[in-house]
C-alpha positions in Angstrom: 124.0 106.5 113.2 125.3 103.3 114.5 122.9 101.2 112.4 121.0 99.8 115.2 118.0 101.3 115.2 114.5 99.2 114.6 112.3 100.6 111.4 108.7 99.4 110.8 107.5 100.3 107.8 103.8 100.1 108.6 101.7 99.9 104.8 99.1 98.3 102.6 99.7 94.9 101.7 101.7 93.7 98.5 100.1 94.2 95.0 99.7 91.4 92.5 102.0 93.4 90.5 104.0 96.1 92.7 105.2 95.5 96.3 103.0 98.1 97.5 98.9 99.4 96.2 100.2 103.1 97.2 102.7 104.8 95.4 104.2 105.9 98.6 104.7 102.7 99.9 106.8 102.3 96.9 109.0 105.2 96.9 109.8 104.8 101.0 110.6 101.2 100.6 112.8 102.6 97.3 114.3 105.0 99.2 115.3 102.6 102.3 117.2 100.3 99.8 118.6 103.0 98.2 120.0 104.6 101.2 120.8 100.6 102.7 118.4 101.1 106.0 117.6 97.7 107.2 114.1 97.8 107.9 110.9 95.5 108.8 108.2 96.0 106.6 104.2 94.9 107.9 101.2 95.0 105.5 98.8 95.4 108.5 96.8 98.5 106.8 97.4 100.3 110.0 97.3 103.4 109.9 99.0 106.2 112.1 98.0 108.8 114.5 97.5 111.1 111.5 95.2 108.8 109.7 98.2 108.2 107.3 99.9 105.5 105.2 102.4 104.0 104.9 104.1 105.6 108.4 107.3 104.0 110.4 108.4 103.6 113.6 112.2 104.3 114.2 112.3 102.8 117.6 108.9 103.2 119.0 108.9 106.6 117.6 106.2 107.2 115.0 107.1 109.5 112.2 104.5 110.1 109.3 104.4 111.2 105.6 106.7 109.7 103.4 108.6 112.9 102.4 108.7 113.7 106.0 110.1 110.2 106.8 113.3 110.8 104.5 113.7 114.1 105.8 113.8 112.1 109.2 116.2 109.5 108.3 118.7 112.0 105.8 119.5 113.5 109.3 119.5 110.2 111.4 121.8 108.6 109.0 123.5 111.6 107.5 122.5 111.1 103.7 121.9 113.3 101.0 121.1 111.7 97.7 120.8 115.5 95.7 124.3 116.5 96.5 124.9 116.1 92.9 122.3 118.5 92.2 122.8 121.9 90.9 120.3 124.5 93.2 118.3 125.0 89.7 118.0 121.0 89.7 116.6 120.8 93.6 114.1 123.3 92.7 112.9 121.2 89.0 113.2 117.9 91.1 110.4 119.4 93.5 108.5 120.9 91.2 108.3 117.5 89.3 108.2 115.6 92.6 104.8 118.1 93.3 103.3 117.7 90.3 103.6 114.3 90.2 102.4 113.6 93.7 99.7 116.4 94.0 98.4 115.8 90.3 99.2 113.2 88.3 98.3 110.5 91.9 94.7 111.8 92.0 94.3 110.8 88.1 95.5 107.2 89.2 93.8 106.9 91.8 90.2 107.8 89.4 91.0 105.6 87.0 91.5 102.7 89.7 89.1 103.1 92.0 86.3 105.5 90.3 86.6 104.9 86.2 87.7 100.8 86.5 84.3 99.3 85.2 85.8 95.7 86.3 86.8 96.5 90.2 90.3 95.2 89.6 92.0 97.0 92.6 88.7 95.9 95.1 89.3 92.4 93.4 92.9 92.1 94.1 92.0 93.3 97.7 89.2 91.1 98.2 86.7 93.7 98.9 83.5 92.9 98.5 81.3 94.9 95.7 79.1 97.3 98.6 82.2 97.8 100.5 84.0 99.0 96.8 81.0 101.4 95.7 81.5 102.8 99.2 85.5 103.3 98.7 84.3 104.5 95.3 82.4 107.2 96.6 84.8 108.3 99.4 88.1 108.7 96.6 85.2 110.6 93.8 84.5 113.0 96.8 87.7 113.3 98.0 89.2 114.2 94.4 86.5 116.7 93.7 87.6 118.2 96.8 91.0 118.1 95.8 89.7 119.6 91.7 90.9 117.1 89.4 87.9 114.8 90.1 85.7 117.9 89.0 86.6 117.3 85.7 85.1 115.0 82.8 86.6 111.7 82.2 88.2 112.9 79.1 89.4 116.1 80.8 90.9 114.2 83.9 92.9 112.4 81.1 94.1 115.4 79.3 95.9 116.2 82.3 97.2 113.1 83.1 98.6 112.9 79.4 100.4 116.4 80.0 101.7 115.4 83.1 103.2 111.7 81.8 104.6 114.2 78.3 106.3 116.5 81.0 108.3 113.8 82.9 108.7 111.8 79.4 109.9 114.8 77.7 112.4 116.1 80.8 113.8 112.6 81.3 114.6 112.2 77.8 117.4 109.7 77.1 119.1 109.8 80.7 119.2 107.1 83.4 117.4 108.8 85.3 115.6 112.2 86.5 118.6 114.1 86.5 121.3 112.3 84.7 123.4 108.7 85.1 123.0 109.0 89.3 119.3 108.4 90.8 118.4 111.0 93.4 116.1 110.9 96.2 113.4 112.6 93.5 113.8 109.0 91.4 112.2 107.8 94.5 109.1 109.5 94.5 108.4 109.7 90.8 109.6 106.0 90.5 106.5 105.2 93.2 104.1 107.2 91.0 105.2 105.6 87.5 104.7 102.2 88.9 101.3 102.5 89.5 101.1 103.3 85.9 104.0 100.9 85.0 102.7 97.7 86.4 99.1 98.4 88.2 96.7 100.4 86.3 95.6 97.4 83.8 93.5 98.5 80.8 94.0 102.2 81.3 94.9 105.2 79.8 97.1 105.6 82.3 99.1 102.3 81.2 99.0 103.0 77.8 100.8 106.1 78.0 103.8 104.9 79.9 103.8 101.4 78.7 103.7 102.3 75.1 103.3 105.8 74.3 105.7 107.8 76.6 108.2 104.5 76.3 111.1 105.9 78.1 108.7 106.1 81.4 108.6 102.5 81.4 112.3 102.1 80.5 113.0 104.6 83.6 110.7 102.4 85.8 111.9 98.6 84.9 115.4 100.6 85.3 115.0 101.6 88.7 113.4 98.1 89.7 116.4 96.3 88.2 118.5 98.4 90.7 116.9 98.3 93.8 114.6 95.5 93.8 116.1 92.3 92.8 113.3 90.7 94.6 110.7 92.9 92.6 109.0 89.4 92.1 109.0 87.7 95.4 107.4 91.6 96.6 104.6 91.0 94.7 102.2 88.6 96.2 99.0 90.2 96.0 98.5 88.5 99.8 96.5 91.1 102.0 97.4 89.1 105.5 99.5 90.7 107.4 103.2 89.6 106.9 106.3 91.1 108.4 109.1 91.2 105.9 112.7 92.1 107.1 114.5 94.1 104.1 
């Protein structure tokens, strides 16, 4: 790749507290700096022909889902951030990378948007109280569909406590996932811990990684030290479109 090419990174806007509301947002723009892409990043809430977010453009060509979207650019830029990985490792890293994505997500995205008695998320949108029950309703249906959000408050919890022990207990005292190198799995767990990390205020959710499962947030202000030096400046909380060149 001759490093010429023009990436949009098309997502929510910042977060008061993370550069991106979605975990996914996090873990692509993690994985562009990890990698060194240049990119342009636009919090437009757009979504993309697959009713998806955050999505790119690699010049003018729309590619969607964020672990489709490294798959993409791995082979456009000839990457490969598990090469240190034993075969044993690759299959672990997914089946944490799954878990963590499939499971642990829809239990932050209850407590946020479903359990949060004081609105904070709507608030830090700036959405008004009728258009939050509505968004409340639409995330409740969609995680019954989904299971978890069949489940009692106190069961939903449960899980998300096993979930937060399994990634605290594999993680351990290394630098990251799978030892002293980050892989392209710290990306996507990295996106989901921050949400817990820095965005789910008042929570179980924080409580566990911010002062029960310690090493979590460790691992987390770890991987922001590394690849976002301008952690701070990301997180604006402003919901106007902006274009940011990273």
């Amino acid at each position: 790749m001759d490093g010429k090419a023009t990436i949009i990174v098309h997502q929510f806007g910042r977060g008061p507290f993370c550069p991106s509301f979605t975990p996914f947002g996090v873990k692509l723009e993690t994985y562009l700096r990890m990698a060194n892409i240049k990119y342009t990043n636009v919090n437009d809430c757009k979504v993309s022909k697959k009713g998806k977010m955050p999505w790119i453009e690699f010049n003018g060509q729309e590619v969607n889902d964020s672990s489709f979207i490294i798959e993409f650019l791995n082979e456009k830029y000839k990457q490969d951030f598990n090469s240190h990985l034993s075969s044993s490792d690759k299959a672990v890293a997914r089946a944490f990378q799954k878990m963590a994505e499939e499971n642990l997500y829809w239990c932050m995205v209850l407590h946020r948007c479903v359990y949060d008695k004081q609105d904070w998320v709507c608030k830090a949108l700036g959405v008004n109280r009728f258009l939050a029950w509505l968004f409340s309703r639409h995330i409740k249906s969609r995680a019954e569909q989904q299971g978890i959000g069949r489940h009692s408050f106190e069961e939903m919890v449960h899980i998300e406590e096993g979930d937060l022990k399994a990634m605290s207990e594999f993680l351990d005292t290394k630098k990251f996932f799978f030892g002293d190198k980050p892989c392209e799995t710290d990306c996507a767990l990295f996106g989901q811990l921050s949400q817990f990390r820095w965005q789910l205020p008042g929570t179980k959710g924080e409580y566990f990684v911010n002062e029960k499962y310690t090493n979590l947030r460790e691992y987390c202000d770890r991987m922001m030290e590394m690849f976002w030096p301008d952690w701070d400046k990301c997180c604006s909380g402003d919901n106007e479109e902006k274009k940011e060149k990273c």
